[in-house]
Biotite code that builds the C-alpha atoms (Angstrom):
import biotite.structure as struc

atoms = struc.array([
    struc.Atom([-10.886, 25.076, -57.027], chain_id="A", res_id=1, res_name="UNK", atom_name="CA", element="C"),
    struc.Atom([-14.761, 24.764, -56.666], chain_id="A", res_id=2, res_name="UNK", atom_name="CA", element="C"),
    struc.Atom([-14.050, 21.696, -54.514], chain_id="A", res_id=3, res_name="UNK", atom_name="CA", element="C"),
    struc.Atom([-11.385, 23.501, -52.052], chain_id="A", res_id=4, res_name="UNK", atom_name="CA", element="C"),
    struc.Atom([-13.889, 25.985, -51.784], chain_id="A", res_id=5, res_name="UNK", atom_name="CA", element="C"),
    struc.Atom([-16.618, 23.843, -50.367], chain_id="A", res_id=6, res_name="UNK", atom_name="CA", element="C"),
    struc.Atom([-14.416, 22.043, -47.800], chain_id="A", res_id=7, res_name="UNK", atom_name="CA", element="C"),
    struc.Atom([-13.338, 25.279, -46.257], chain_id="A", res_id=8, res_name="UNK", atom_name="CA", element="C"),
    struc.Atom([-16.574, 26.654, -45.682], chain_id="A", res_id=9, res_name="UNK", atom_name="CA", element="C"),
    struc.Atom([-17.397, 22.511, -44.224], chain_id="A", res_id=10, res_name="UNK", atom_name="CA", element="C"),
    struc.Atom([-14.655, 23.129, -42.150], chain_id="A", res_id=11, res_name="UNK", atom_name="CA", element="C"),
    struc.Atom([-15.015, 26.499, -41.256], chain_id="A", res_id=12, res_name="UNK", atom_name="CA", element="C"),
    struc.Atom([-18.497, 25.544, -40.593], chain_id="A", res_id=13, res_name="UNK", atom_name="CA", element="C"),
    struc.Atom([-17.781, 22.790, -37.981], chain_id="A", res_id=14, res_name="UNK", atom_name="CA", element="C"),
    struc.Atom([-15.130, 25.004, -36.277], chain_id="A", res_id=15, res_name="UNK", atom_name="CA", element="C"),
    struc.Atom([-17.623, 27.314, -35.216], chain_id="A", res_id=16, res_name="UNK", atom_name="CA", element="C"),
    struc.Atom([-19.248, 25.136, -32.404], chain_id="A", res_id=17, res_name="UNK", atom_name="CA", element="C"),
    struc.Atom([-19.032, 26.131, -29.092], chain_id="A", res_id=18, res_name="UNK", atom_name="CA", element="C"),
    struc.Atom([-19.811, 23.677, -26.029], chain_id="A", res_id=19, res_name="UNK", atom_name="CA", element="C"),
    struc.Atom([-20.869, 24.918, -22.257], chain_id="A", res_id=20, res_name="UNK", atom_name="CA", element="C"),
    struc.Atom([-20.438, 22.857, -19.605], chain_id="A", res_id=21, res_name="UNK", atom_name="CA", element="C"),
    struc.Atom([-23.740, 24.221, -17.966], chain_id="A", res_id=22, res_name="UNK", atom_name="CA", element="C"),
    struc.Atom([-25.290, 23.564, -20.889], chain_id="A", res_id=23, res_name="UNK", atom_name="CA", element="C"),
    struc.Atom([-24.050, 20.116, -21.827], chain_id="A", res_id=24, res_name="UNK", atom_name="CA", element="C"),
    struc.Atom([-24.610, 18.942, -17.935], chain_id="A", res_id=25, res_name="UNK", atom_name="CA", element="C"),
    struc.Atom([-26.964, 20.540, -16.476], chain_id="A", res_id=26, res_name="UNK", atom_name="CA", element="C"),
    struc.Atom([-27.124, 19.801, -12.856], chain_id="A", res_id=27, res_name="UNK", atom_name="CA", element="C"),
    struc.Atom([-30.975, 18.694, -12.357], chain_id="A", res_id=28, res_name="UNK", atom_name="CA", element="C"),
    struc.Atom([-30.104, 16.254, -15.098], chain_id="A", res_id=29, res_name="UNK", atom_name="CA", element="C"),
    struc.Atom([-27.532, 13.783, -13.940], chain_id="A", res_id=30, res_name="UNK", atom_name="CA", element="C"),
    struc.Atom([-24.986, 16.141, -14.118], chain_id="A", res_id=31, res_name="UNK", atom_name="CA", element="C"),
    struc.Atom([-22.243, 16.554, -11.629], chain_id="A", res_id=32, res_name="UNK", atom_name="CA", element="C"),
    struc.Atom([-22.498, 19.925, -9.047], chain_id="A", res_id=33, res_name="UNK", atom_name="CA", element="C"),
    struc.Atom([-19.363, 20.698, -7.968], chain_id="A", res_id=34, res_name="UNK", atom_name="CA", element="C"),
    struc.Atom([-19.709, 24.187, -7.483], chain_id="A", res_id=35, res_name="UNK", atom_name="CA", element="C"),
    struc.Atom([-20.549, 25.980, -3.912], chain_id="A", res_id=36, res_name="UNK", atom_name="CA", element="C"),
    struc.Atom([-20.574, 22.652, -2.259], chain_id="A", res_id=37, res_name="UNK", atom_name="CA", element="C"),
    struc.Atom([-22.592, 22.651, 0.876], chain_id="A", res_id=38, res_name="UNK", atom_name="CA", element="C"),
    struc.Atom([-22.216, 20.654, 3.399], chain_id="A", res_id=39, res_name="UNK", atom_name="CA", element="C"),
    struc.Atom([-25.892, 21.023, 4.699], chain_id="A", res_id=40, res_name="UNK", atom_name="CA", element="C"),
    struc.Atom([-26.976, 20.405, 0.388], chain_id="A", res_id=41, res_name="UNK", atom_name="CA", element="C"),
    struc.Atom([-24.355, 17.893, -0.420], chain_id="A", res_id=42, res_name="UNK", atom_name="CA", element="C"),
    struc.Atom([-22.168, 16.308, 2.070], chain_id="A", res_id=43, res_name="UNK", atom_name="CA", element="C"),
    struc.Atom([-24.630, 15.356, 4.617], chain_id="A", res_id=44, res_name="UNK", atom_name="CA", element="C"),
    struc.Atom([-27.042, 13.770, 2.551], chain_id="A", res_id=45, res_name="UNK", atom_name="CA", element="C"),
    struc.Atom([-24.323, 11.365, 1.413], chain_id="A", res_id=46, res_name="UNK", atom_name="CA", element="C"),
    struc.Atom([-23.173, 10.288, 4.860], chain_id="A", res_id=47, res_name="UNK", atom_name="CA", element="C"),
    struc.Atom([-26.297, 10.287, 5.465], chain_id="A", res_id=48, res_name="UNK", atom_name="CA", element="C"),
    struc.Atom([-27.736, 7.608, 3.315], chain_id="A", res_id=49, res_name="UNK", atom_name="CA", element="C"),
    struc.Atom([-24.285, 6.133, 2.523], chain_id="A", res_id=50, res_name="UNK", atom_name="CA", element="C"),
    struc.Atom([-22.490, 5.866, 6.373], chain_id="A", res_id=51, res_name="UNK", atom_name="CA", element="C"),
    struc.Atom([-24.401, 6.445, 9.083], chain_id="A", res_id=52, res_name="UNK", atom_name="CA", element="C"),
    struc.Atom([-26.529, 3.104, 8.943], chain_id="A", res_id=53, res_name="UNK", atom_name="CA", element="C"),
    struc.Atom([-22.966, 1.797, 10.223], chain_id="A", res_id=54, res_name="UNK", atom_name="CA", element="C"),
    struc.Atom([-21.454, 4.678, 11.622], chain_id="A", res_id=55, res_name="UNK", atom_name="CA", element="C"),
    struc.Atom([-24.000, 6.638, 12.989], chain_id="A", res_id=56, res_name="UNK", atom_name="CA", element="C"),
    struc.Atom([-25.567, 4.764, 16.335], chain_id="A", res_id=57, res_name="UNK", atom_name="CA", element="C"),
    struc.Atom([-24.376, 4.223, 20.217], chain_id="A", res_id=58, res_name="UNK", atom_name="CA", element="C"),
    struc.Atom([-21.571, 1.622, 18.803], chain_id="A", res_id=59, res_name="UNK", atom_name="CA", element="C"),
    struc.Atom([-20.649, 2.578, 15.580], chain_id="A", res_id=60, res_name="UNK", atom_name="CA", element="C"),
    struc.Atom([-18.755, 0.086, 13.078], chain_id="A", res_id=61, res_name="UNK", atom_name="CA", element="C"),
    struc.Atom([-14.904, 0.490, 13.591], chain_id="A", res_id=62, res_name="UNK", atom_name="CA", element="C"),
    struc.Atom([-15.917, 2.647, 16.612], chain_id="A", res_id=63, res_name="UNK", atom_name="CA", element="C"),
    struc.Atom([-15.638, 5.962, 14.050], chain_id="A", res_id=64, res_name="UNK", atom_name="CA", element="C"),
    struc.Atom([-18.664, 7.607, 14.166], chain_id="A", res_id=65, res_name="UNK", atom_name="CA", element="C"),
    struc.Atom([-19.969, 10.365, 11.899], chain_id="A", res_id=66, res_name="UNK", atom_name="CA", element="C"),
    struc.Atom([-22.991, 11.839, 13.037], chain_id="A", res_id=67, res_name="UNK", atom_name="CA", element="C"),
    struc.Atom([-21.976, 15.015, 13.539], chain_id="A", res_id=68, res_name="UNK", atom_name="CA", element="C"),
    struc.Atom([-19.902, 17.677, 10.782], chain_id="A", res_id=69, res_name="UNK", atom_name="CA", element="C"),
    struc.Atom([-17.174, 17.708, 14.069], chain_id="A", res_id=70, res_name="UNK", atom_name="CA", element="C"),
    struc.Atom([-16.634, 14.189, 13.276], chain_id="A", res_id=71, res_name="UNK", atom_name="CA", element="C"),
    struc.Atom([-17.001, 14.011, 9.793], chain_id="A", res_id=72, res_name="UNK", atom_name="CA", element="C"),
    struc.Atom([-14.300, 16.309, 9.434], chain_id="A", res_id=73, res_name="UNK", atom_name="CA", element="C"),
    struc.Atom([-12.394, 14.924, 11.887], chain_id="A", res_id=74, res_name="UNK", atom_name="CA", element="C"),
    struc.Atom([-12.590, 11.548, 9.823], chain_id="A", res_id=75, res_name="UNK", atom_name="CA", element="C"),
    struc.Atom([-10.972, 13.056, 6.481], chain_id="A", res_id=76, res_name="UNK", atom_name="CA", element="C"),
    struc.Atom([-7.831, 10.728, 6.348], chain_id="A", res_id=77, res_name="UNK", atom_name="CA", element="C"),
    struc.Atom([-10.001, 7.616, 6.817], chain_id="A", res_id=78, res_name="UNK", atom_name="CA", element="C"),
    struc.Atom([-13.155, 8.588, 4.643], chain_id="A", res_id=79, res_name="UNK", atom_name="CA", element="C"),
    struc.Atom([-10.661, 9.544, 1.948], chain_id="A", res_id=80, res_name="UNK", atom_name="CA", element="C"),
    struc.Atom([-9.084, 6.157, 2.345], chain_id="A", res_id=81, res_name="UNK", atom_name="CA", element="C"),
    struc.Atom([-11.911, 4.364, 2.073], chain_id="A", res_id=82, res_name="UNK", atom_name="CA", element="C"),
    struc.Atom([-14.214, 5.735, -0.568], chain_id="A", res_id=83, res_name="UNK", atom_name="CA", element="C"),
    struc.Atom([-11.237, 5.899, -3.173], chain_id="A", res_id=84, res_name="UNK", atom_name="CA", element="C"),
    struc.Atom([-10.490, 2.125, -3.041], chain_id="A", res_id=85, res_name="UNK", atom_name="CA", element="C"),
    struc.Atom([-10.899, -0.451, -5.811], chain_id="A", res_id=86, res_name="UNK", atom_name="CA", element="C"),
    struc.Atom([-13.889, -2.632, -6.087], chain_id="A", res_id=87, res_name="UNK", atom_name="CA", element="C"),
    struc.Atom([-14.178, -5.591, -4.190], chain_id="A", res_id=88, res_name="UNK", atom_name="CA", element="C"),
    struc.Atom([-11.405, -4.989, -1.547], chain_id="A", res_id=89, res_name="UNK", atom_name="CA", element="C"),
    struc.Atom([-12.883, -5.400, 1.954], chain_id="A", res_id=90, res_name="UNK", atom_name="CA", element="C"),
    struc.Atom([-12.357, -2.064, 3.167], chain_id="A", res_id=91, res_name="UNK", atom_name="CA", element="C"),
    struc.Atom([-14.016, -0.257, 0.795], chain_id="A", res_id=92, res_name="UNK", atom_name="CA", element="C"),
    struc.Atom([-16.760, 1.918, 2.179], chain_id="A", res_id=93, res_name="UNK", atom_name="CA", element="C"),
    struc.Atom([-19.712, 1.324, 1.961], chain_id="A", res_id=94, res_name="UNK", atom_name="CA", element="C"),
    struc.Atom([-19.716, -2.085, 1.901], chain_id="A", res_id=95, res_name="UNK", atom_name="CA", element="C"),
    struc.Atom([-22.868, -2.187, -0.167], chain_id="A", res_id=96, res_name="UNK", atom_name="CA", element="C"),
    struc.Atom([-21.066, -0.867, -3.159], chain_id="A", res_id=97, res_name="UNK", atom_name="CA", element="C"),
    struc.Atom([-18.607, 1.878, -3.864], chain_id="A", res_id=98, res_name="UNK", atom_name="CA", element="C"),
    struc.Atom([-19.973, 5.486, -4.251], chain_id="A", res_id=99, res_name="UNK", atom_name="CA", element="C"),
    struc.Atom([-20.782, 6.676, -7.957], chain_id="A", res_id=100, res_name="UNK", atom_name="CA", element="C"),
    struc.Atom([-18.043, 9.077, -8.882], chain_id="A", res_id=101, res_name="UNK", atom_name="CA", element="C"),
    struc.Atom([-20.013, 12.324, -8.655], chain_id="A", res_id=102, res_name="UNK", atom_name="CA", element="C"),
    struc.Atom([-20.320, 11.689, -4.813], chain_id="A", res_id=103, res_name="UNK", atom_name="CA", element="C"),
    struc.Atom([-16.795, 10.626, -4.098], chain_id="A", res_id=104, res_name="UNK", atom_name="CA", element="C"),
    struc.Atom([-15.695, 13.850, -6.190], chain_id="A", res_id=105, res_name="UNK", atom_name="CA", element="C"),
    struc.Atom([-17.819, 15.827, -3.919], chain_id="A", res_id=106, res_name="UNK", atom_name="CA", element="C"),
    struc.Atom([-16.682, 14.414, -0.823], chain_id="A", res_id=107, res_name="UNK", atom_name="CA", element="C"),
    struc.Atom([-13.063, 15.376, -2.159], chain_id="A", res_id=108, res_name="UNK", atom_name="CA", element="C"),
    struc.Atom([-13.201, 18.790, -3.100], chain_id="A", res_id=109, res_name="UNK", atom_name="CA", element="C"),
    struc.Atom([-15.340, 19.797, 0.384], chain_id="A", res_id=110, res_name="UNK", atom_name="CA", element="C"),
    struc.Atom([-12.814, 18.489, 2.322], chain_id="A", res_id=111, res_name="UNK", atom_name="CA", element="C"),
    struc.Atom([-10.044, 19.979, 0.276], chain_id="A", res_id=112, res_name="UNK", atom_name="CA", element="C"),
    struc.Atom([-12.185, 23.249, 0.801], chain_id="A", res_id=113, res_name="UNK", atom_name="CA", element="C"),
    struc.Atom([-11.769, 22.864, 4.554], chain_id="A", res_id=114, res_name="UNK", atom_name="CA", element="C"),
    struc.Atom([-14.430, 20.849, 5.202], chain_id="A", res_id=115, res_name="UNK", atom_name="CA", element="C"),
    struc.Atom([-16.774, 24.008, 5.870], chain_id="A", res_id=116, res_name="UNK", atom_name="CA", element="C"),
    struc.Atom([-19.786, 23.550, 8.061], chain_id="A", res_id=117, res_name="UNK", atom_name="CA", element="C"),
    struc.Atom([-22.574, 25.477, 5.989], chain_id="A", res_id=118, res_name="UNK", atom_name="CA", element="C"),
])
């Protein structure tokens, strides 16, 4: 009886633990923000440091350019395409390495959004 008793307060115990997300992944610490994307806060600084070296100048790579939100947006189908393939097939973008997960994520869910402009 005595040992009954002390498992179901250890379990009892252990099913009081509650987990927040916020908590758990905080967003200044490697954490994911996926929340009130912005395409000023979030989107552009990814094309920005990720693209436009190609896609950004007088002659851009593919001839897609995506300097502006007008033509970011207007690029959905192929940025989609590109970002979400495997590793190691040629027309993955970028071509330096495929985006970390958080990013692509990002990208995905602002476009699904709309692809606002704020």
């Amino acid at each position: 009886m005595r040992y009954f008793l002390v498992i179901s307060v250890f379990l009892l115990l252990q099913s009081c633990y509650y987990d927040n997300e916020q908590d758990l992944y905080p967003v200044g610490s490697g954490g994911c923000d996926t929340l009130n994307l912005s395409y000023q806060t979030h989107i552009l600084p990814i094309i920005s440091s990720k693209c436009q070296s190609c896609h950004g100048s007088v002659s851009p790579n593919g001839s897609l350019s995506l300097m502006t939100h007008a033509q970011i947006k207007a690029a959905e189908v192929k940025v989609r395409d590109r970002i979400n393939r495997s590793p190691g097939d040629p027309q993955l973008m970028p071509k330096t390495d495929k985006l970390p997960a958080c990013q692509i994520r990002q990208l995905e869910l602002w476009y699904n959004d709309g692809a606002p402009n704020n």
